[in-house]
Structure formats: structure tokens, C-alpha cells
LUMDOMI-440500 format. One record per residue (C-alpha): x, y, z; residue in one letter; residue number from 1. Coordinates in steps of 0.1 Angstrom, whole numbers, plus 2048, in hexadecimal, padded with zeros to 3 digits. Layout:
- X/Y/Z/r/k
- X/Y/Z/A/NUM
...
This chain:
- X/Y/Z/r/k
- 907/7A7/79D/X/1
- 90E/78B/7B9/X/2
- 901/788/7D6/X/3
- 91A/792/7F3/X/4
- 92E/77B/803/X/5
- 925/787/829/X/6
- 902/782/81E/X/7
- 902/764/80F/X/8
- 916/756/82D/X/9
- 8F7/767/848/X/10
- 8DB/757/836/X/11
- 8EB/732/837/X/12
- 8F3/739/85D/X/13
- 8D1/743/863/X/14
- 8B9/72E/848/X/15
- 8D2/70F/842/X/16
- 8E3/705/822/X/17
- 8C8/6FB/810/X/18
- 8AE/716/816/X/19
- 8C9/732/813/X/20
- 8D4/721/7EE/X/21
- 8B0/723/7E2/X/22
- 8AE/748/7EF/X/23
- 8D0/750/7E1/X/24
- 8C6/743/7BC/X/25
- 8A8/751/7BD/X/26
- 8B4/772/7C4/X/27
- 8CE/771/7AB/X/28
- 8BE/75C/78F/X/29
- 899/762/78E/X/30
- 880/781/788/X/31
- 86B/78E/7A3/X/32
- 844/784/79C/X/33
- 82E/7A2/793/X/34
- 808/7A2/7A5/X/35
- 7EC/7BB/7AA/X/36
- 7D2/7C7/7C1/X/37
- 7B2/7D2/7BA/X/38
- 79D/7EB/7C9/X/39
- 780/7DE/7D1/X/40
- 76B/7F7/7E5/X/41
- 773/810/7CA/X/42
- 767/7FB/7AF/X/43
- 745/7F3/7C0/X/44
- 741/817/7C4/X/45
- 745/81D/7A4/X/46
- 738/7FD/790/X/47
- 719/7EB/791/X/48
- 720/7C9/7AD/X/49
- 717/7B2/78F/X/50
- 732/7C6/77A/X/51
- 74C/7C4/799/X/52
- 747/79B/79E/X/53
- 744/79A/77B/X/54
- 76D/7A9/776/X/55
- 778/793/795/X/56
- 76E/775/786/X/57
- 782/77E/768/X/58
- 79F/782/77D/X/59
- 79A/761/78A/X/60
- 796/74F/76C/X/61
- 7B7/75D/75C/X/62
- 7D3/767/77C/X/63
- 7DF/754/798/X/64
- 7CE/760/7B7/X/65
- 7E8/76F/7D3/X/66
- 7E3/755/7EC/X/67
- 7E0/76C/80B/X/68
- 7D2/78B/803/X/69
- 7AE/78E/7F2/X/70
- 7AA/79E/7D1/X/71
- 7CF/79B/7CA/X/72
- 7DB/78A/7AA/X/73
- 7FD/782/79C/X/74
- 804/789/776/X/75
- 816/776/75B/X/76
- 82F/796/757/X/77
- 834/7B9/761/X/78
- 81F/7D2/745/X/79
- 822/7F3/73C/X/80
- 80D/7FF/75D/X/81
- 816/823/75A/X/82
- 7FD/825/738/X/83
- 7DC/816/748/X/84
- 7C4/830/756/X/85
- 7B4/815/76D/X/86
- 7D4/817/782/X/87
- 7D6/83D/784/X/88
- 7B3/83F/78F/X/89
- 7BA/828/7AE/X/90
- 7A9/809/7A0/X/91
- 7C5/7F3/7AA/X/92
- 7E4/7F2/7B5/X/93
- 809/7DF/7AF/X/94
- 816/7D0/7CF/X/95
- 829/7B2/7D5/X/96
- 818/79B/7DC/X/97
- 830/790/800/X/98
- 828/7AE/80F/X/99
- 805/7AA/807/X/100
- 804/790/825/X/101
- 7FE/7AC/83F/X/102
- 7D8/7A5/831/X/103
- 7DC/786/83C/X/104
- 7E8/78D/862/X/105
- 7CA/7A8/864/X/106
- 7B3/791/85B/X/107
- 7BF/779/878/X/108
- 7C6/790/890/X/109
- 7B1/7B0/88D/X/110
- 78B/7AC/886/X/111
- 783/7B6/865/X/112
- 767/7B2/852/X/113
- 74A/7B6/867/X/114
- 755/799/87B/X/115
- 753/794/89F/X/116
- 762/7B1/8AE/X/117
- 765/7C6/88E/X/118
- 762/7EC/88E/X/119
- 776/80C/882/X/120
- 796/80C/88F/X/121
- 7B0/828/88C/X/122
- 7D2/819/879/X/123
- 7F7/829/874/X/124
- 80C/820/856/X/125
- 82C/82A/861/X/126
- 847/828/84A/X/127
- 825/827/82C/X/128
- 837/836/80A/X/129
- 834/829/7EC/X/130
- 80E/820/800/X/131
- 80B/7F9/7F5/X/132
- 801/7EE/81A/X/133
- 7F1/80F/824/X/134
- 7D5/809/7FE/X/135
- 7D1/7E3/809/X/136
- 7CA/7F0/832/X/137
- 7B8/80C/81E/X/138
- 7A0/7ED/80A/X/139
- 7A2/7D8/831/X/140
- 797/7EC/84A/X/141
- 776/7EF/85C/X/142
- 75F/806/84E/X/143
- 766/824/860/X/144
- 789/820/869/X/145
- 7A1/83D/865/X/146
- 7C6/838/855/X/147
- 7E5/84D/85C/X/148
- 7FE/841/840/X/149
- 821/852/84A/X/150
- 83E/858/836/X/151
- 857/86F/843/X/152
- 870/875/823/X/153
- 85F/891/80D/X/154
- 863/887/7E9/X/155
- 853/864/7F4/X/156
- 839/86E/809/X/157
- 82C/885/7EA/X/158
- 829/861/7D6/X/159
- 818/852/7F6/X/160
- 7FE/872/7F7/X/161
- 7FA/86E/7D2/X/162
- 7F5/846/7D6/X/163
- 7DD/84B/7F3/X/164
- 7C7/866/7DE/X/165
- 7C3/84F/7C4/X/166
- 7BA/831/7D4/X/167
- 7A2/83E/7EE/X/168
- 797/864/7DA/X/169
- 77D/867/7C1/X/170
- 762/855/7D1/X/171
- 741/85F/7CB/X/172
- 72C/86A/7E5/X/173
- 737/85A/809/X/174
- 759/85B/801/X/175
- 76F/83C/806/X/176
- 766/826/823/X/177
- 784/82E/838/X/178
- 796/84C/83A/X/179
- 7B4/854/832/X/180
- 7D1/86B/83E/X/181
- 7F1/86F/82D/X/182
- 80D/882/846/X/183
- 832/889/842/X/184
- 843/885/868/X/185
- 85F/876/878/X/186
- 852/856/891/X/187
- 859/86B/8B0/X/188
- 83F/887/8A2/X/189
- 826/86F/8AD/X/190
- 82D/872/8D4/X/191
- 80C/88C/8D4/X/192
- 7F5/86D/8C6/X/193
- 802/850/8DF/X/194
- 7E7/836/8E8/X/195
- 7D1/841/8C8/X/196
- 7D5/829/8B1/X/197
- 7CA/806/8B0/X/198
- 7E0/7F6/894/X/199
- 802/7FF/88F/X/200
- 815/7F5/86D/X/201
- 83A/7FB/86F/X/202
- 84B/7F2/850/X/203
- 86B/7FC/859/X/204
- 889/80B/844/X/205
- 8A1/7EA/840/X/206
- 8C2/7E0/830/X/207
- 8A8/7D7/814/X/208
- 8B5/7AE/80A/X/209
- 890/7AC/800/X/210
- 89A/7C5/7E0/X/211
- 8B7/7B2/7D0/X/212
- 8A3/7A6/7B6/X/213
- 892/7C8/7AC/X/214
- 8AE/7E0/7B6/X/215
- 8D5/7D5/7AD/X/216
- 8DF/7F2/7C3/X/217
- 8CE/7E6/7E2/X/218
- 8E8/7C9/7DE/X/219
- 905/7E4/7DB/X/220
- 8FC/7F6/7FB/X/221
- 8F4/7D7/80E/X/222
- 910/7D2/82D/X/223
- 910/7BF/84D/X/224
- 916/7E4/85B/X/225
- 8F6/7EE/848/X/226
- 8E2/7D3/857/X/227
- 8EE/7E0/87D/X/228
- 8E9/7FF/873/X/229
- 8C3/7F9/866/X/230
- 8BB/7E1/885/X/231
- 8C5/7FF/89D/X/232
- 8AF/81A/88C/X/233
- 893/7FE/88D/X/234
- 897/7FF/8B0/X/235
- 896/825/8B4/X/236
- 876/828/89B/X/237
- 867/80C/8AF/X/238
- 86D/81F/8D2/X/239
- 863/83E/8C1/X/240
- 841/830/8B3/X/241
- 836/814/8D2/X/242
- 820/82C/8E2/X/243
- 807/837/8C7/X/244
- 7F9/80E/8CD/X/245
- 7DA/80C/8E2/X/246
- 7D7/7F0/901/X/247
- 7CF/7D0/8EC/X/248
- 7DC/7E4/8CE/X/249
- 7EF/7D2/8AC/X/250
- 80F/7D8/89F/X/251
- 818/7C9/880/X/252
- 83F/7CC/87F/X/253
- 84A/7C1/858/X/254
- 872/7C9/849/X/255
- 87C/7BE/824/X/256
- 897/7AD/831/X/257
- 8A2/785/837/X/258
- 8B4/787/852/X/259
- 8AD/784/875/X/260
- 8BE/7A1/884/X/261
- 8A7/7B9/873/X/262
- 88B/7A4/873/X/263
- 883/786/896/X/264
- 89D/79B/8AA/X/265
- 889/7BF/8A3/X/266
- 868/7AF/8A7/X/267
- 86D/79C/8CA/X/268
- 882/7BF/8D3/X/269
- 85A/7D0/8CC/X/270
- 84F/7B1/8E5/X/271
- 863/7C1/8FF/X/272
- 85E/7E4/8FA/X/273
- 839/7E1/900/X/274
- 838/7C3/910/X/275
- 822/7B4/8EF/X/276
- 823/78F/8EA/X/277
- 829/785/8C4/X/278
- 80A/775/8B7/X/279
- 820/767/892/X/280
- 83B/772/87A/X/281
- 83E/768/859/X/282
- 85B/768/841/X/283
- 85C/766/81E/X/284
- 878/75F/807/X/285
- 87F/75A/7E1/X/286
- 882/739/7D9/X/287
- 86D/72E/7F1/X/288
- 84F/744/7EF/X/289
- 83B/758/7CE/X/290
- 847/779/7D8/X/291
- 863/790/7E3/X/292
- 874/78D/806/X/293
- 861/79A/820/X/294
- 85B/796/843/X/295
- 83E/79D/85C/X/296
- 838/79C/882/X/297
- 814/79F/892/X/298
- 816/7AA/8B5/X/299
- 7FC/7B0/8D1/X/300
- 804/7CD/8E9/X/301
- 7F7/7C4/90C/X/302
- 7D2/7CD/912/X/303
- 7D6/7D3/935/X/304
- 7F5/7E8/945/X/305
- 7E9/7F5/965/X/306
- 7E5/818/952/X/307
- 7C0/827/943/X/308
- 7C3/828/921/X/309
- 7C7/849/90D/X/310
- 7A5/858/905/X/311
- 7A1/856/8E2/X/312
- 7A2/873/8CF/X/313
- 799/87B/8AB/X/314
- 7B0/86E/896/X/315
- 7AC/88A/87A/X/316
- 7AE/8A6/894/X/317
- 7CB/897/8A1/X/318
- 7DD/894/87F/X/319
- 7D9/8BB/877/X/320
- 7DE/8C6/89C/X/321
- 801/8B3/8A0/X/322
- 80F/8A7/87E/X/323
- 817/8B3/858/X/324
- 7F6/8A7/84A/X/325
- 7FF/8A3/821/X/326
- 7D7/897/81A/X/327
- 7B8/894/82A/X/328
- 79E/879/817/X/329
- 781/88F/82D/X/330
- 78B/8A7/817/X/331
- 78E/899/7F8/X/332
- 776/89F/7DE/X/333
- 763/8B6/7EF/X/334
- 74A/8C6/7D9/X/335
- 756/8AE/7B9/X/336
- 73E/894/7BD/X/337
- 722/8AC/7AD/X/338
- 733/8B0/78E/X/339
- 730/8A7/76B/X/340
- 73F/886/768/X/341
- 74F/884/742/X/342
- 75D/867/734/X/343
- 77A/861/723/X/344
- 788/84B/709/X/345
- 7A8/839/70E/X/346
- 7BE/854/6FB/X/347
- 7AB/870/70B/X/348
- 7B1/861/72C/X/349
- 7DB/85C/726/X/350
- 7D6/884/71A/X/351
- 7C7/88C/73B/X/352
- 7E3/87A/74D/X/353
- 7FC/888/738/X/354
- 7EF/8AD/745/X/355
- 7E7/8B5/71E/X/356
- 7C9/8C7/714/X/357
- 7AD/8AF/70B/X/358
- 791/8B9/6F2/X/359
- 771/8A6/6F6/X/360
- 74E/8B9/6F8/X/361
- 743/8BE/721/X/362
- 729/8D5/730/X/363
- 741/8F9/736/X/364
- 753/8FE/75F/X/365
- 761/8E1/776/X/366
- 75C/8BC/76C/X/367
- 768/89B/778/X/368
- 77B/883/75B/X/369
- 777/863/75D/X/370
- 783/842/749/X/371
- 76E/825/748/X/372
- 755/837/768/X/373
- 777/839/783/X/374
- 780/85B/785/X/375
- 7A3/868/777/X/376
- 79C/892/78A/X/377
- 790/8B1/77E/X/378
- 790/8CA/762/X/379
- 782/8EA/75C/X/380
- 76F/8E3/73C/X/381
- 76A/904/71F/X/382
- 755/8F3/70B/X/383
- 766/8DC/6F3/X/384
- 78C/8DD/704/X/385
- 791/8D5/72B/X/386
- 7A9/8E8/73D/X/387
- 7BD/8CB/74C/X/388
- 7BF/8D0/776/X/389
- 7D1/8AA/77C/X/390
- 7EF/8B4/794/X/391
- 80C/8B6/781/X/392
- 823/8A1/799/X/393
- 80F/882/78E/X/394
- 810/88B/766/X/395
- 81A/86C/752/X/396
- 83E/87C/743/X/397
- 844/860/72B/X/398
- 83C/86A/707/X/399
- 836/84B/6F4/X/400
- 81C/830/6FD/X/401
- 815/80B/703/X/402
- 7F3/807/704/X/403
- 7E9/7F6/722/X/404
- 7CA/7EE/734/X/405
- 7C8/7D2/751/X/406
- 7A1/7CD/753/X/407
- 7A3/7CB/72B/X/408
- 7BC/7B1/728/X/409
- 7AE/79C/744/X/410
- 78C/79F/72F/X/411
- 79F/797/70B/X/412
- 7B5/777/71E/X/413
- 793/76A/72B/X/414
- 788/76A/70C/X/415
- 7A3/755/700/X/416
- 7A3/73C/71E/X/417
């Protein structure tokens, strides 16, 4: 499908013939680049530090790293995800890699790390659903830290709780460093928690340009009226949302859009809502960069404003007091982590997922499965059948299979290097 004409004509007013002509090729000519994040904190807890240093090295020796974002690699093609247990038990996950830059601005601009200044903060995703910024904040943030991840359209923010379960849940005993909170609210629901949050991500619903290469429809839909329409409910989210930020707090103001409406005009229209200063913004295009279009804003809300901050309350008390709270990580696995741990095979494993019955000899009452030590969820067990408890919702639904396991073929490609 070409590329519309109006479009075509915005991005040479606004990026010049030649950069526009890349973009415009690319989007029309070439495939978007596939790349991965791993998990890290949940594989230390649940491997040996040799074993975790061990699989990253691996990674390195076979992917290209993701320049900007740590443990983030990109892959050759796009595999048959949906079949490997490792990405259903929140051992990685697939982002592209542009948006994976927010990493990159946190890094610069909010102490992470144990550096200087480091310490839990309390972060809102906003606009969070599928969850690919709220699991790399999730693996970022301070031990400690607290994350609301937000999605306010149901069916999605049932994927977003599901994502967020999987990628912080199933931790053995400690739980995941930070906690997370998955809620379904509109931006103005969060009037009752203004001044309690100390990062702000607000990836905002856009006239998607980023998307041409993945979604044909996006391309369909896309209008000059749709952009206008997109930059003004920006600007009401943003009004909406402003408050929650702390004195000295962050907001990280990020569109999957090119153009500049959407995107410089919306971010220095947050400047002077709050009276922030931009600290950098970053665009990235195909053609240019290894990744989809994207585009971020980091932005400092005043320290000072003549006003005493808002005490800060409990983040979790806050959630269930004043918002639709979907899932609680405080909660999560409560009472699991004493339970026979059984391991499955590969097959076994895609039966669990598939909500099937699987037969394999475990100690009779409650158990946890797991494949390859990272746990899948629970079963009752009656001897030699378990009673399969994995929500149905996330079931794999496809009958046939194509085998697939990431951490085996990076081990089998080593081997051939």
C-alpha cells in the first residue's frame, strides 16, 4: 500500500528531501528488525550467577547488542515466539528495540543503579499496554521502587496484567525487586495521587506513522485530521496526568509518530504546563536508525514552586483506595513459593500452556511447574496427572507446533560460530 500523499509531503517539509526519501523507502520497502530483552533479575533469581553470565555471553557472541538499552539484543528474524516456554515464564521479552531508548534517558537522567542519588522511586506508566516499557522500567528501577503500569482500554489492560505477572511473578522468596501494580483508569482518575510519583512515562495514543511497517491499516486510518485530532487528546491526557509528578520529578513524554505536531510541539506544550525545562528528545526513524519510528522527550518538572510538596503516601494504598487495581505483585505468589517445584520437559511444558492435562509423577495437592527452573504457575497434582490451574486467557490456542526455544538456539548457533 503507498504511502499517503499528505504524509509524504509533511515529512519532506519537516525532515528535508533527503531524510524524508530514506524514511519513505524504508517504510515501504524494508522489514521492521526483530530484538529481545532479557530479564535479568529474574534469571539471577532463579540461576546460578555463573549460569546467568554464562547465557549473556552467549548472547553476545551470536546477536547484535541493542546499542542503548542493556541486555537487549536484535535477531536475525522473527521465530515462532508463541512456542517457547522461556517467554511465557517472563524470561524475556520482544520490544523494539527504538522504544527501548527510554533505558537510555533513565540512565541519564534518573539515578539508577546504586549511583549517586539512587533509591526507590515510585513510577507511572501511563498509557503501559502491551507492557514493553513498563518490564524494561520493571528490570531498571531502584530496588524498592514501586510501578503503576496503566492502561485504560479493558481487553488490553488484561494483556498488560498478564505481561506484568509474568515478568515480575514467580519469584522465589522476596519477590521481584520492584513492585508492581497493574490498574485500568482514565488519566484524570489519578487527580487523588497528584504529587506522588516521581517518574512519569506517558506514551501517548498517536496517529501511529511509527506502525506502517507492522500494521498496513495504520497507513489506511492515517489523516492530517487524525494527526490534529491525536495532538489535541495528547494535550488533554497531558493536562489530565501533570500533577501526579513530584517537584524535581521526570516525565518521559514518547509518541510512535514522525511528525512534529504530535511529537516537539506536545512535548514543549508539557514545558509549559508545568513549567519543566526539556533536558533531550530523541527521534528515531527507519532508514536512518535500527528500529521502528519512535520518539522520546525527557523533561524535568521544577523542583521548587513556591508550594510544599505533597506528602507522600503509599503508593499501593493509594492504588486500591482510588483506582481499579487489575494486580498487585505484593500479592503475588503468596504462599507458592513453598511448593513442590516440578519440572517439566519441553512437550510437557507447551501441554501446560496449552491448559491440557499433563501426566508426569509429582508429590499429591498444589505444585509449582516449571521449565528449565523458571516457573510456568500451578497445578493441583493427583498423583500421576496435574490438574492444569494456568489462567485460561493466556492458553496457547494454536494447535500445531514449531518448536522453538531462544536460550537453545543461541547455545546450538554458539556452537557453530
Amino acid at each position: 500500500m503507498p504511502l499517503p500523499g499528505d504524509f509524504v509531503s509533511l515529512m519532506r517539509s519537516q525532515y528535508g528531501d533527503a531524510e524524508a526519501g530514506d524514511l519513505c523507502r524504508a517504510l515501504e520497502c524494508s522489514e521492521a528488525p526483530v530484538s529481545v530483552r532479557l530479564n535479568r533479575r529474574k534469571m539471577h533469581a532463579c540461576m546460578s550467577a555463573g549460569d546467568v553470565r554464562d547465557i549473556c555471553e552467549h548472547f553476545a557472541s551470536v546477536f547484535r547488542p541493542v546499542p542503548w538499552c542493556p541486555d537487549a539484543w536484535y535477531l536475525p528474524r522473527r521465530p515462532a515466539f508463541t512456542f517457547d516456554p522461556m517467554l511465557h515464564a517472563g524470561v524475556y521479552y520482544v520490544q523494539e528495540a527504538s522504544s527501548m531508548f527510554v533505558a537510555d534517558m533513565l540512565r541519564r537522567h534518573l539515578p539508577l543503579g546504586g549511583g549517586e542519588g539512587a533509591g526507590p522511586v515510585t513510577a507511572l506508566d501511563l498509557c503501559a499496554a502491551p507492557g514493553g516499557k513498563s518490564t524494561l522500567l520493571a528490570g531498571l528501577l531502584p530496588q524498592g521502587s514501586t510501578l503503576v503500569s496503566n492502561e485504560v482500554m479493558p481487553k488490553r489492560a488484561q494483556v498488560l496484567a498478564e505481561n506484568m505477572t509474568k515478568w515480575t511473578g514467580g519469584m522465589p522468596d522476596g519477590g521481584y525487586p520492584v513492585l508492581s501494580i497493574v490498574t485500568g483508569n482514565q488519566p484524570a482518575d489519578f487527580a487523588a495521587l497528584a504529587g506522588q510519583f516521581d517518574l512519569l512515562l506517558a506514551d501517548v495514543p498517536c496517529s501511529g506513522e511509527g506502525m506502517f511497517r507492522k500494521d498496513r491499516r495504520a497507513i489506511a486510518d492515517w489523516s492530517l485530521d487524525n494527526v490534529e485530532m491525536c495532538r489535541q487528546r495528547q494535550r488533554e491526557i497531558l493536562r489530565d496526568i501533570l500533577p501526579v509528578l513530584r517537584p524535581g520529578g521526570l516525565l518521559l513524554y514518547s509518541t510512535c509518530t514522525f511528525n512534529h505536531y504530535e511529537d516537539e510541539e506536545n512535548a514543549r506544550h508539557a514545558c509549559m504546563l508545568m513549567g519543566g525545562d526539556l533536558l533531550e528528545e530523541r527521534h528515531f526513524l527507519p532508514g536512518r536508525d535500527c528500529g521502528e519510528g519512535f520518539y522520546v522527550a525527557a523533561i524535568r518538572k521544577p523542583a521548587t514552586g513556591g508550594l510544599a510538596p505533597a506528602p507522600r503516601l503509599q503508593a499501593r494504598e493509594c492504588a486500591r483506595r482510588f483506582l481499579r487495581v487489575l494486580y498487585d505483585g505484593s500479592r503475588d505468589g503468596s504462599g507458592t513459593s513453598a511448593l513442590p517445584r516440578i519440572a517439566l520437559s519441553y512437550d510437557q511444558a507447551l501441554q501446560y500452556l496449552r491448559r491440557e492435562v499433563v501426566r508426569v509423577e509429582a508429590p499429591r495437592g498444589m505444585v509449582t511447574l516449571c521449565y528449565e527452573g523458571f516457573p510456568l504457575g500451578q497445578g493441583k497434582s493427583v498423583g500421576s496427572r496435574i490438574n492444569n490451574l494456568y489462567p485460561s486467557e493466556w492458553r496457547i490456542r494454536s494447535g500445531y507446533t514449531t518448536p522453538f526455544c531462544l536460550f537453545d538456539e543461541v547455545l546450538h548457533t554458539q556452537g557453530q560460530v
